[in-house]
N, C-alpha and C positions, 0 to 999 in steps of 0.2 A: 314231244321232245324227250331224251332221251337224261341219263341220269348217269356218274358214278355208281350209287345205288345198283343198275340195272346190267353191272358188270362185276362186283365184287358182293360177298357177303364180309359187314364188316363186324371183327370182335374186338372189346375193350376187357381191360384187367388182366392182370399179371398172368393169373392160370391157365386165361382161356387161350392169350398169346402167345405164351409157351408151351403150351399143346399145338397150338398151330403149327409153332417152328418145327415142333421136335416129328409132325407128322410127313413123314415124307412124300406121302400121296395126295399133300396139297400143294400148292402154288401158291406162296405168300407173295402179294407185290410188291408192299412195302410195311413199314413199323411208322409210325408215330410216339414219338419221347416226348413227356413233360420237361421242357430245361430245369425244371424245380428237381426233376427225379433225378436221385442219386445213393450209392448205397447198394450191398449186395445187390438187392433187387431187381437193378436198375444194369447191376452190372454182368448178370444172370442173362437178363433179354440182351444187352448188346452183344454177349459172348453168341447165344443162342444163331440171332441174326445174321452174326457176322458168319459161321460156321454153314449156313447156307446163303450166305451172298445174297442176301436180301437186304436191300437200302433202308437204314434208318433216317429219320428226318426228326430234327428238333423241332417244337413248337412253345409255344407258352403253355400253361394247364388251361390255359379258359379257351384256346383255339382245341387243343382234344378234346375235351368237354364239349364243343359242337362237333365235331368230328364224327366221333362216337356216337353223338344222340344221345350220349347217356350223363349226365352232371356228378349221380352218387354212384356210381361205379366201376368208375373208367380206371382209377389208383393210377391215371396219369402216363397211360400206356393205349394204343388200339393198332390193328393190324387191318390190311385188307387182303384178303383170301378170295382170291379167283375163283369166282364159281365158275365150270367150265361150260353147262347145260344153262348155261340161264341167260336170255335175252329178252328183247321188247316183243309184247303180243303182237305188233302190226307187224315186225319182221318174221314171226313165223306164221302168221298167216298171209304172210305174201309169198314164199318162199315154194323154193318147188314141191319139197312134203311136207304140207301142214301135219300138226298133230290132230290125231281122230278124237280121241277121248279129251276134254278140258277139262279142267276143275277150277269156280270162279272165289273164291273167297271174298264176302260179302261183311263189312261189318265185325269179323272177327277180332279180336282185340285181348284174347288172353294167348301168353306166349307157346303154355304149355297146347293151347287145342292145335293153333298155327304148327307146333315141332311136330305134332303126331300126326297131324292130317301131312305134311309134306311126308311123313315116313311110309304112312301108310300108301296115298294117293302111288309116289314113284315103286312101292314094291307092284303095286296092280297092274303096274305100266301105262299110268294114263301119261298121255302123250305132253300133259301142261297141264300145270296148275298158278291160276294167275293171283298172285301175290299185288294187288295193288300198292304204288306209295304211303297213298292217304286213306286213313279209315280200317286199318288192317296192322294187327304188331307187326313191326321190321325186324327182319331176322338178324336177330343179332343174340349174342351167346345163351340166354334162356330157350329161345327157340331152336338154337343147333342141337343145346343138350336134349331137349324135351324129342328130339328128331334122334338120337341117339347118333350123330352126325352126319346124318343124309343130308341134311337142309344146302349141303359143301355139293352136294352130287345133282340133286335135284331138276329136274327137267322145270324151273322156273319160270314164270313170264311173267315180263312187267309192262303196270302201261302207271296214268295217273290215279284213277279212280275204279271203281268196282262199276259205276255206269258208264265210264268213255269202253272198258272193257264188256260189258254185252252189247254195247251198239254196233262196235267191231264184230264182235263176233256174230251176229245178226247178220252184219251187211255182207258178210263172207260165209254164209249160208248156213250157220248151227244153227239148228233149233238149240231153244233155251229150257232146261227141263230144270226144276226147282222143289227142297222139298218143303213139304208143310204138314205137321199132323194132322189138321182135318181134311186133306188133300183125298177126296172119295175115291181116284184111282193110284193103287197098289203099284210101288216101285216093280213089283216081282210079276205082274199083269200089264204093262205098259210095252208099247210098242218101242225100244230103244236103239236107234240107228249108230251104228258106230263112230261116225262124224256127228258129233254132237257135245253140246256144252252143259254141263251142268252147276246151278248157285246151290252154295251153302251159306245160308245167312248167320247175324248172332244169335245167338240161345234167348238173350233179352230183345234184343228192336228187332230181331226181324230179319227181312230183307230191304234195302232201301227204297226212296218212291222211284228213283230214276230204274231201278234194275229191277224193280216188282212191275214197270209197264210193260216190261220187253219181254217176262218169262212169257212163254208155249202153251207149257204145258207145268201143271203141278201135279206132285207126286206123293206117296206117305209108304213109310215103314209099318206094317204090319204091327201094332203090340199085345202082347197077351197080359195076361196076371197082375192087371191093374196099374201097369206101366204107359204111364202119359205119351214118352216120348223118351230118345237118345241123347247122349251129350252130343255135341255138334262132333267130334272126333269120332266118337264110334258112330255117328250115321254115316261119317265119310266112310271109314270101312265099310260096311254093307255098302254103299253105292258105288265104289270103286271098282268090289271084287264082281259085284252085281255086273258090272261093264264089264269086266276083264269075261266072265265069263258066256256073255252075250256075243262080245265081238272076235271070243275066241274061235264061235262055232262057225263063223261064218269063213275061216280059212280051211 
C-alpha cells in the first residue's frame, strides 16, 4: 500500500520552505502553517506561497509536528515538494521499462550517508534507488542538503521495508549482489549483469536477517594501506560508477 510519503518529499522550517518556494524548478503542492505562527516570519512564507499559487493550509503546531516527522525543528512550518521520479518499487517493476541498475538501502539511518548515496547513486544513472519507509532516514531537509538537492530529482522507490523490497525484486528476476568486507570475491572481478539489484547495509548491524537470506551473491571493495573498509557513501560510489561502467560497454 502505497504512502503520501511515496509521492512527495517533505521539508519543515522556515529556510528550507522558503528555498523551496523561491526554486522555481520544483513543484510545491502545498505549505502547512502553525495557527500559532505569526510575525515577519510567518508573513514572509505566506507572501512566498502566495506569489506561486501554492495552497497554504492551517493546522495546530502538534498536527505539523506530525506532519513533518520532525517535533524540534519544524518552527511550525513544512512544505510537500513533488518529487517527480519517485514512485513505488512494485509500480516500476511491473511497468513496461523497469529500471536495470537498483540500489537497496538496507538499515541506513544517518541523513548525511542517505543525501550522498542519492547524489551519487542518480549521477551514475542507476535506474532506482529504494529508499524504504521504515528502518532508513526519511528524506527530509538534512538529507536534500546532504544530496546538494538531488534527493528533489531523484529516480526514488518506495516500498515498506528493506526485506518486502528484495523479495520483489527477487521474484522479478534481479539477482541480489551485496557488499561485505570479508566478501572473498572482488566488486571489480564479479560477473555483473545489468539488470540487477544491489544492498548497501549499515556501517554498524549490517544488513538485515530478512535481506541477508535473499542476497546472491556477496561482493568486497578491494583495500590497500591498511584500510578496513569504506564509509557506506563512498562504497555506494565505487559500486555505482562500477555499474555505470559495466553496463555502459554492453551498448
Amino acid at each position: 500500500m502505497g504512502s503520501p510519503k511515496d509521492t512527495f518529499v517533505t521539508v519543515y522550517g522556515r529556510k528550507p520552505v522558503l528555498e523551496a518556494l523561491g526554486d522555481e524548478s520544483l513543484q510545491v503542492d502545498k505549505v502547512v502553517l502553525a495557527d500559532t505562527a505569526r510575525g515577519p516570519a510567518a508573513r514572509e512564507i505566506l507572501d512566498a506561497a502566495s506569489s506561486r499559487g501554492v495552497p497554504v493550509q492551517r493546522a495546530t503546531a502538534q498536527r505539523v509536528k506530525v506532519l513533518a516527522g520532525n517535533g524540534k525543528q519544524d518552527q511550525g512550518v513544512m512544505a510537500d515538494v513533488v518529487a517527480p521520479r519517485m514512485r513505488l518499487l512494485s509500480e516500476a517493476l511491473s511497468g513496461p521499462r523497469p529500471p536495470r541498475g537498483v540500489l537497496l538501502l538496507d538499515g541506513i539511518t544517518t541523513p548525511a550517508n542517505v543525501g550522498m548515496i542519492l547524489r551519487t547513486a542518480t549521477a551514475a544513472g542507476m535506474g532506482g534507488i529504494v529508499v524504504p519507509r521504515r528502518g532508513v532516514a526519511s528524506i527530509d531537509p538534512l538529507v536534500v542538503k546532504a544530496s546538494a538537492g538531488v534527493a528533489f530529482h531523484a529516480p526514488v522507490l518506495r516500498c515498506a521495508t528493506a526485506g518486502e523490497a528484495a523479495s520483489l525484486l527477487r521474484d522479478a528476476g534481479y539477482p541480489l549482489f551485496a557488499l561485505d568486507a570479508s566478501a572473498p570475491t572482488s566488486l571489480f572481478e564479479a560477473s555483473l549483469p545489468g539488470r540487477a539489484a544491489f544492498v548497501l547495509g549499515s556501517e554498524t548491524a549490517g544488513h538485515s536477517p530478512e535481506v541477508r537470506d535473499l542476497v546472491d551473491t556477496w561482493l568486497s571493495i578491494p583495500m590497500r594501506g591498511g584500510v578496513e573498509s569504506l564509509n557506506v557513501a563512498s562504497a555506494a560510489a565505487v559500486l555505482c560508477f562500477e555499474h555505470l561502467r559495466r553496463d555502459s560497454s554492453t551498448y
